[in-house]
LOFI-747675 format. One record per residue (C-alpha): residue in three letters; x negated, y negated, z. Coordinates in steps of 0.2 Angstrom, whole numbers, plus 2048, in hexadecimal, padded with zeros to 3 digits. Layout:
ALAXYZ ...
This chain:
UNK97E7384DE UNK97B7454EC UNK98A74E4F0 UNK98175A4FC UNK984758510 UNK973753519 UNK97075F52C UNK97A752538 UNK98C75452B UNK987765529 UNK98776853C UNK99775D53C UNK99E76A52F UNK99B77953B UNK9A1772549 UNK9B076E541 UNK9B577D537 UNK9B1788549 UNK9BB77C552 UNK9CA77F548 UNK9C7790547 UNK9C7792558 UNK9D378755F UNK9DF782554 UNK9E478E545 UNK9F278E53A UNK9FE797547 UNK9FD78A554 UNKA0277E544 UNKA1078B544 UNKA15785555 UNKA14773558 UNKA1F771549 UNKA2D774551 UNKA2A766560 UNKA2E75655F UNKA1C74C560 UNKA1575A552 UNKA0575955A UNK9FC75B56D UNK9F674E577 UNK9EA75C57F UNK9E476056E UNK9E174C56B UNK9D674D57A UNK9CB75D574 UNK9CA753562 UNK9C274356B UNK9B5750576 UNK9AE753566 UNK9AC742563 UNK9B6744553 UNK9C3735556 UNK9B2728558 UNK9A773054B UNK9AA72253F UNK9AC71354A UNK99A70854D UNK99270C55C UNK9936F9565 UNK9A5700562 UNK9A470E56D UNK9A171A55D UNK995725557 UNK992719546 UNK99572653A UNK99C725528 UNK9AD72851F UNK9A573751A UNK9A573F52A UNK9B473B52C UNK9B974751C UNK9AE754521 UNK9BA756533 UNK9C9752528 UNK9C676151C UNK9C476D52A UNK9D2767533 UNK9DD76A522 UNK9D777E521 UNK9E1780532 UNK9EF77552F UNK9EA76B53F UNK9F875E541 UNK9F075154E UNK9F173F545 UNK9E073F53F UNK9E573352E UNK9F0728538 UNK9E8726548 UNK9D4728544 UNK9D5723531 UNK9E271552F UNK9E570F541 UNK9D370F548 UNK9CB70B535 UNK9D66F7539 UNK9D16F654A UNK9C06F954A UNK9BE6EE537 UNK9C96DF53E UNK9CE6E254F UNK9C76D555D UNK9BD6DB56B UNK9CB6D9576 UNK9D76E256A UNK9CA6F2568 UNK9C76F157B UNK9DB6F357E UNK9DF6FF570 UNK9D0706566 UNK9C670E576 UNK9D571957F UNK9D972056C UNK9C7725569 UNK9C772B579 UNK9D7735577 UNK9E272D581 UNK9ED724574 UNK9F2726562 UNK9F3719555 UNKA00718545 UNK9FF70A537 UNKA10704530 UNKA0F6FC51F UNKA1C706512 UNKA2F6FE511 UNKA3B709508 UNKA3A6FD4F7 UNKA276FC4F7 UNKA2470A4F2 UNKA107094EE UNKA106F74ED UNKA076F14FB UNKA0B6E04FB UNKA1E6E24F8 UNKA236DF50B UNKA346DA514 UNKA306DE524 UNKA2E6CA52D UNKA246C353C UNKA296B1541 UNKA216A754C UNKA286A655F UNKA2269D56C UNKA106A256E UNKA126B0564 UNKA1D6BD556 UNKA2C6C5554 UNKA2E6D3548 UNKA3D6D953F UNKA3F6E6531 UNKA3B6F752D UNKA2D703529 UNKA2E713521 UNKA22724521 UNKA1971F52F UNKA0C72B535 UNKA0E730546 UNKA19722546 UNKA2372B552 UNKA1572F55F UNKA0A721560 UNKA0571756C UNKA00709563 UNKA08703552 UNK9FF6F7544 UNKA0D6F053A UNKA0C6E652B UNKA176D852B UNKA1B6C751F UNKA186B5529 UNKA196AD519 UNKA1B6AE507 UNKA286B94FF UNKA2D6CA4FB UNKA1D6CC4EF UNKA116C04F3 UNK9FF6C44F7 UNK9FD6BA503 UNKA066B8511 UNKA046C951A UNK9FE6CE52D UNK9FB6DC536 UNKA036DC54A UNK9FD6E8556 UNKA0E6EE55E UNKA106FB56C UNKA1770C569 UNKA26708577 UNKA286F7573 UNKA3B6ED577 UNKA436ED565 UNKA3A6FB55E UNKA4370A558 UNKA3B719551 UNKA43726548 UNKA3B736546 UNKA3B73D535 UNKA3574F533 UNKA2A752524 UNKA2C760516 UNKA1A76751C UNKA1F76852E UNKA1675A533 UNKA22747539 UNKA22737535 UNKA2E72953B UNKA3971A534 UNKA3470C53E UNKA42700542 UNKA3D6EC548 UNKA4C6E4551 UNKA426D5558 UNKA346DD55E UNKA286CE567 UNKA166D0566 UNKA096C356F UNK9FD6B9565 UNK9F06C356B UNK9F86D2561 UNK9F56CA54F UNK9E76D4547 UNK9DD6CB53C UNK9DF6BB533 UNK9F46B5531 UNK9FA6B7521 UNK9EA6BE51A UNK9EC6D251C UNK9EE6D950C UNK9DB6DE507 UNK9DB6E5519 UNK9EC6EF515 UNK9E46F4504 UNK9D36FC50A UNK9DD707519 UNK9E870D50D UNK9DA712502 UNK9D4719510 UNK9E1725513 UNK9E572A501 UNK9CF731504 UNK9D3738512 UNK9E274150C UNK9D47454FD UNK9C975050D UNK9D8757514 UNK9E075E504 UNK9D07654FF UNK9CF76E50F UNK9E377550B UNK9DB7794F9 UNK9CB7824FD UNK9D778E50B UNK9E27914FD UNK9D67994F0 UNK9CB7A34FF UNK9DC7A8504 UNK9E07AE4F2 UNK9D07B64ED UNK9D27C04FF UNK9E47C54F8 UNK9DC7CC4E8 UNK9D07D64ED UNK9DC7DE4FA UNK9EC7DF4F0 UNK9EB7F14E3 UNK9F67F34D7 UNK9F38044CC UNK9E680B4D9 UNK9DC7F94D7 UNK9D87EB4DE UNK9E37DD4D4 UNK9D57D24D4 UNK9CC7DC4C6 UNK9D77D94BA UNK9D27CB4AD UNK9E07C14AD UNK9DE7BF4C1 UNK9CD7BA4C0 UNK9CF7AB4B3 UNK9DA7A44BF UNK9D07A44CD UNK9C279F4C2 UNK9CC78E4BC UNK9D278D4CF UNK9C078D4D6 UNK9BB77F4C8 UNK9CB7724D0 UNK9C67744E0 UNK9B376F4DC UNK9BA7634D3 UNK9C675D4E1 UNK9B675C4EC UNK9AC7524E1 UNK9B87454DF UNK9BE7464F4 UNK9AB7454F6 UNK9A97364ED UNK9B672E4F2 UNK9B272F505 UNK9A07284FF UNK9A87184F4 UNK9B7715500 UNK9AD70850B UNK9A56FF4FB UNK9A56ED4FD UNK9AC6EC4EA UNK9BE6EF4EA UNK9BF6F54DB UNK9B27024DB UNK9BD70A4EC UNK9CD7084E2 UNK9C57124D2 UNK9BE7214DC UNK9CE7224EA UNK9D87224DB UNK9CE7304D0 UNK9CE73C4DF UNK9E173A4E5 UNK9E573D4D2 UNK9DA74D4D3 UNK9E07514E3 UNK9F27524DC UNK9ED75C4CC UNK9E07674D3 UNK9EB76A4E3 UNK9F976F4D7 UNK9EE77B4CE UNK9E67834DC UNK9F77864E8 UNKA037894DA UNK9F97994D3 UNK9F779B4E7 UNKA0779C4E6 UNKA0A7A94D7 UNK9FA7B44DB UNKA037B74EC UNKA117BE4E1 UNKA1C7AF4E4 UNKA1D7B34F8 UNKA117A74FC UNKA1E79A4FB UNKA287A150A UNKA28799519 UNKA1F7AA522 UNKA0F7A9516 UNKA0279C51B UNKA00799509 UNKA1178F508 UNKA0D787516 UNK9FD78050D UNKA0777C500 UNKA13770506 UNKA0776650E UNK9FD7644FD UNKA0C75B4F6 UNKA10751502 UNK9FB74B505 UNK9FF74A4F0 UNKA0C73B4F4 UNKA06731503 UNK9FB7224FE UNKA017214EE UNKA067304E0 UNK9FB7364D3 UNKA0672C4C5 UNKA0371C4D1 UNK9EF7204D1 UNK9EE7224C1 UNK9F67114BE UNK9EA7094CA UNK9DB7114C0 UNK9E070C4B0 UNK9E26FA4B4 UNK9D16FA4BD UNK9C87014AE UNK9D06F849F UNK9DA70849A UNK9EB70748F UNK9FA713498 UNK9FD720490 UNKA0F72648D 
């Protein structure tokens, strides 16, 4: 398989990288963190100029018909600056549902102004005993008059606290565990029984618990089939554990340029620290996880949109494994090769490094992936 970008994701690799650059390094990162919202509507707007926000969605769609891989290609880029604008939870996740299972009168409403830059999308699916289990829902929608009402609560909700638009799982029939029996609601950011609370994140970035109190939603707000959800569920959170893939190879591949600039500016004994042997083995086991850490993103951004479920769930969950132990390599000897500083809030490095762990836990863990890609490939656990 050809891992190697063609001219047009090339160019899309350039544009990127010089974008971020440019506009929006890890200082400005440094900023926003300390709003409320995280993010900037006016940065939103310059994201969708670029055409970014619509590169993957079909062009009767309004898109530009691109692939997931295009997608990770803007995604790693926008991980070397830290760039906090909900790219996985607007573009990836919310946008992903729309476009695959949104009526034409639900994209009209909801898909164009985000892709355009005018709104943001979140996708609510995680209760606090789920855990990873995607079918273990609480959260209930029960018929009322002509349409829903929604009650329970959602946890870790990307930009849960800033968007305009929220798709939320939710159980119309069956119980706690059942398969079947999930649907996904289109419910509006402001809507009368909805209360988000903010949760600052340990990288800096937010997410929100989101609280249902009898939110009503009309029938025309009932994405896709009734009851009939999970698959749909399933692939967007695959979808986001390969995005988070892109993005965390972007964090690792600033970490070790970073680190190979440190070593060959840091002397110790009228030297340059990076000639000593030692050094140079670790960057030299460094470099191979981050290839190998884009080998399995890239992969995984090709197989994510395979019509065989279980070929998307083998690959997503081979490169979010390598994503956690390659990621772990890479920014812990980050970390140490910095001399230990790098961990301090003032270094980028540290910054880097925070997001990495938690890109490591969203969309399942490493010990949850591996579970998954066992039972797919016939595997015995190992203790």
């Amino acid at each position: 398989m050809n891992f190697d970008l063609n001219e047009e994701q090339q160019m899309i690799m350039d544009q990127a990288a010089k974008f971020v650059a440019n506009e929006t390094p890890v200082s400005r990162f440094r900023k926003l963190r300390e709003t409320e919202r995280g993010w900037d509507l006016d940065m939103w707007g310059k994201m969708a100029e670029q055409g970014w926000l619509a590169i993957a969605i079909p062009e009767d769609q309004g898109g530009f018909g691109g692939s997931f891989v295009d997608l990770a290609i803007i995604l790693e880029q926008l991980g070397r600056g830290l760039v906090p604008e909900p790219f996985i939870a607007s573009v990836v996740l919310g946008a992903g549902i729309l476009s695959e299972h949104g009526d034409e009168a639900q994209r009209d409403s909801f898909l164009t102004p985000m892709i355009e830059g005018q709104t943001s999308l979140a996708f609510a699916y995680a209760e606090s005993q789920s855990r990873y289990n995607l079918s273990d829902c609480l959260t209930k929608a029960v018929k009322s008059g002509d349409g829903w009402t929604i009650s329970g609560e959602k946890i870790w909700v990307l930009n849960g606290h800033a968007a305009d638009q929220i798709i939320v799982a939710a159980r119309t029939g069956g119980s706690q565990f059942d398969e079947s029996g999930l649907s996904l609601f289109i419910v509006d950011g402001d809507a009368k029984g909805l209360q988000r609370i903010l949760v600052p994140g340990m990288d800096g970035q937010r997410t929100a618990v989101l609280r249902f109190e009898g939110v009503q939603v009309g029938a025309d707000r009932l994405l896709g089939r009734d009851g009939d959800a999970l698959g749909i569920i399933e692939k967007a959170v695959d979808r986001g554990a390969a995005a988070a893939c892109a993005e965390g190879l972007g964090h690792i591949r600033e970490l070790f340029e970073r680190t190979v600039a440190y070593l060959k500016e840091r002397e110790q004994f009228g030297v340059p620290i990076g000639s000593f042997q030692v050094l140079q083995h670790i960057a030299s086991d460094m470099y191979a996880e981050m290839e190998l850490c884009y080998s399995a993103s890239i992969l995984a951004s090709i197989q994510v949109d395979h019509p065989d479920a279980d070929t998307r769930k083998a690959e997503v969950s081979a490169a979010k494994l390598q994503l956690s132990d390659g990621g772990w390599m890479v920014s812990k000897n980050a970390i140490q090769l910095f001399g230990g500083i790098g961990v301090t809030d003032e270094q980028d490095e540290g910054l880097f490094f925070k997001r990495l762990r938690v890109l490591n836990s969203v969309f399942g863990d490493a010990d949850w992936h591996v579970s998954r890609f066992q039972s797919l490939k016939g595997f015995e656990a190992i203790d």
